[in-house]
C-alpha positions as a Markdown table, in Angstrom:
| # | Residue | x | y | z |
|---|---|---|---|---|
| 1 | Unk | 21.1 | -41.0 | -1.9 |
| 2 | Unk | 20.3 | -38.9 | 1.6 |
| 3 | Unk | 21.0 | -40.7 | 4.9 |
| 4 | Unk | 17.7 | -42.3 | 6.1 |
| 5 | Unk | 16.6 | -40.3 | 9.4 |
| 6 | Unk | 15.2 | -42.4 | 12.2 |
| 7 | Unk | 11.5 | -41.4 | 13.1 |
| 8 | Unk | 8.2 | -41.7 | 11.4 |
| 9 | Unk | 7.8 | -40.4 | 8.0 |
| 10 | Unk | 4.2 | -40.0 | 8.6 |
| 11 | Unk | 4.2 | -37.6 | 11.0 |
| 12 | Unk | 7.0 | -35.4 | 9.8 |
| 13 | Unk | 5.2 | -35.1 | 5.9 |
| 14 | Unk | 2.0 | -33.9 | 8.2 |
| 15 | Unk | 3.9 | -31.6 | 10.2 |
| 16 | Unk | 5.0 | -30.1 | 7.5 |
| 17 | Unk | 1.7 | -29.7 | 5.5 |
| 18 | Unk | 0.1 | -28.5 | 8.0 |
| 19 | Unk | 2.0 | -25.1 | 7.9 |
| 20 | Unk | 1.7 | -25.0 | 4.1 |
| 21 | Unk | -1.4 | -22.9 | 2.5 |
| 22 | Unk | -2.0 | -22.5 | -0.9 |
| 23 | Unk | -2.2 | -18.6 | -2.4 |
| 24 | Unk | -1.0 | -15.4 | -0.7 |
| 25 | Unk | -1.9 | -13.8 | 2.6 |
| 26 | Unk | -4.8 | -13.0 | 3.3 |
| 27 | Unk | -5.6 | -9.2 | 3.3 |
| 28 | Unk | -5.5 | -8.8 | 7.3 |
| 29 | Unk | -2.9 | -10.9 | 7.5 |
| 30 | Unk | -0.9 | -7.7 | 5.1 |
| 31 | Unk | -2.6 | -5.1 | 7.7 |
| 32 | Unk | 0.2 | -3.2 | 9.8 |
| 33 | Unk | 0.8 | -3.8 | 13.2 |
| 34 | Unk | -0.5 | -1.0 | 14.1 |
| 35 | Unk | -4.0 | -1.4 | 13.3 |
| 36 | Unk | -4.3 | -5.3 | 14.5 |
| 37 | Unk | -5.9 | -4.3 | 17.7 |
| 38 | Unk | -8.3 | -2.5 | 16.4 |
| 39 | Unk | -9.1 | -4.7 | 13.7 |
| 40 | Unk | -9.7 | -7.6 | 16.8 |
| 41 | Unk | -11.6 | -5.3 | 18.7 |
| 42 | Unk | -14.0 | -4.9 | 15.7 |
| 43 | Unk | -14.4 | -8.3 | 15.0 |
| 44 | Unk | -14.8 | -9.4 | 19.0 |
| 45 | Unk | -17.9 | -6.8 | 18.9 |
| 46 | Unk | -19.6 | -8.4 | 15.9 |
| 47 | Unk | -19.0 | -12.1 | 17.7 |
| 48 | Unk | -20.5 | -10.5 | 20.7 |
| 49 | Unk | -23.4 | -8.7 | 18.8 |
| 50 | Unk | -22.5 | -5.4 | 19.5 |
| 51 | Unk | -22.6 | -4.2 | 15.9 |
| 52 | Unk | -25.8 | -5.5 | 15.0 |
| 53 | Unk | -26.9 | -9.0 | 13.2 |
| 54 | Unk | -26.1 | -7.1 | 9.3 |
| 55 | Unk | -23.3 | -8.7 | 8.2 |
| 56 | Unk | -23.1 | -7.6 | 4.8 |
| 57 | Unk | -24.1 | -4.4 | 5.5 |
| 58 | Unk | -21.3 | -4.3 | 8.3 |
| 59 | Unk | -18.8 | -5.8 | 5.9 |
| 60 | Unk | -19.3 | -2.9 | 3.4 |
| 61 | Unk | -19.0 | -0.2 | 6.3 |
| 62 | Unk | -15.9 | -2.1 | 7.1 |
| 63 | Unk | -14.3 | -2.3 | 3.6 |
| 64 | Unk | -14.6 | 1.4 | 2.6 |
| 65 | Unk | -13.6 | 2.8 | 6.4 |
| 66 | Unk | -10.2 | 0.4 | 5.5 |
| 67 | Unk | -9.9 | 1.7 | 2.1 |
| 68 | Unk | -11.0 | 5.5 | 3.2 |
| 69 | Unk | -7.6 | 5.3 | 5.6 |
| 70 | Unk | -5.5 | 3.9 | 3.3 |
| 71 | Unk | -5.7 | 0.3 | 5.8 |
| 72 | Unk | -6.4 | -1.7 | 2.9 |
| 73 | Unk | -8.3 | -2.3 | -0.3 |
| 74 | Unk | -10.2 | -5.1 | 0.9 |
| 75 | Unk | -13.9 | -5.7 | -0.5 |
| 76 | Unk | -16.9 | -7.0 | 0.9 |
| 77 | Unk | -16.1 | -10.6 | 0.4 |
| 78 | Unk | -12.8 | -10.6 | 2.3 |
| 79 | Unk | -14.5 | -8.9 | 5.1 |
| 80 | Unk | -17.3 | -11.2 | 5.5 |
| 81 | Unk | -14.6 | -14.6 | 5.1 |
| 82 | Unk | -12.5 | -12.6 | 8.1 |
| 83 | Unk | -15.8 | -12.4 | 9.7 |
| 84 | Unk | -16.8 | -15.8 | 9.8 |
| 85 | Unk | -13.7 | -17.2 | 10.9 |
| 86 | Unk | -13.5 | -18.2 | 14.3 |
């Protein structure tokens, strides 16, 4: 048996789960470098209703201009999640 480590095991278990997520990355988490500022800049105009109050329609427009450059394959769904997170 392991050495017991002083410390609370509590708080190290929830330290640790707190970094763990289930399933892959999510698809602009994959998006090069490169194209991160842009991708923020997008999302900042839609939070500050620049780009209109269509989300879906936004979302579609979104997914094939990504797909059209070869950024990624996301669809619709994925855009709107990235979307609503804050």
């Amino acid at each position: 048996m392991a050495k017991s480590r002083s410390g609370n095991l509590l708080d190290d278990l929830r330290k640790e789960m707190a970094s763990v997520r289930h399933g892959g990355k999510r698809w602009h988490e994959k998006i090069a470098p490169e194209h991160l500022d842009e991708l923020a800049a997008i999302k900042a105009a839609w939070q500050a209703g620049e780009l209109g109050t269509r989300k879906k329609t936004l979302a579609r427009s979104i997914s094939v201009r990504l797909q059209e450059r070869g950024i990624s394959d996301v669809g619709v769904p994925g855009v709107i999640a990235w979307l609503d997170e804050a």
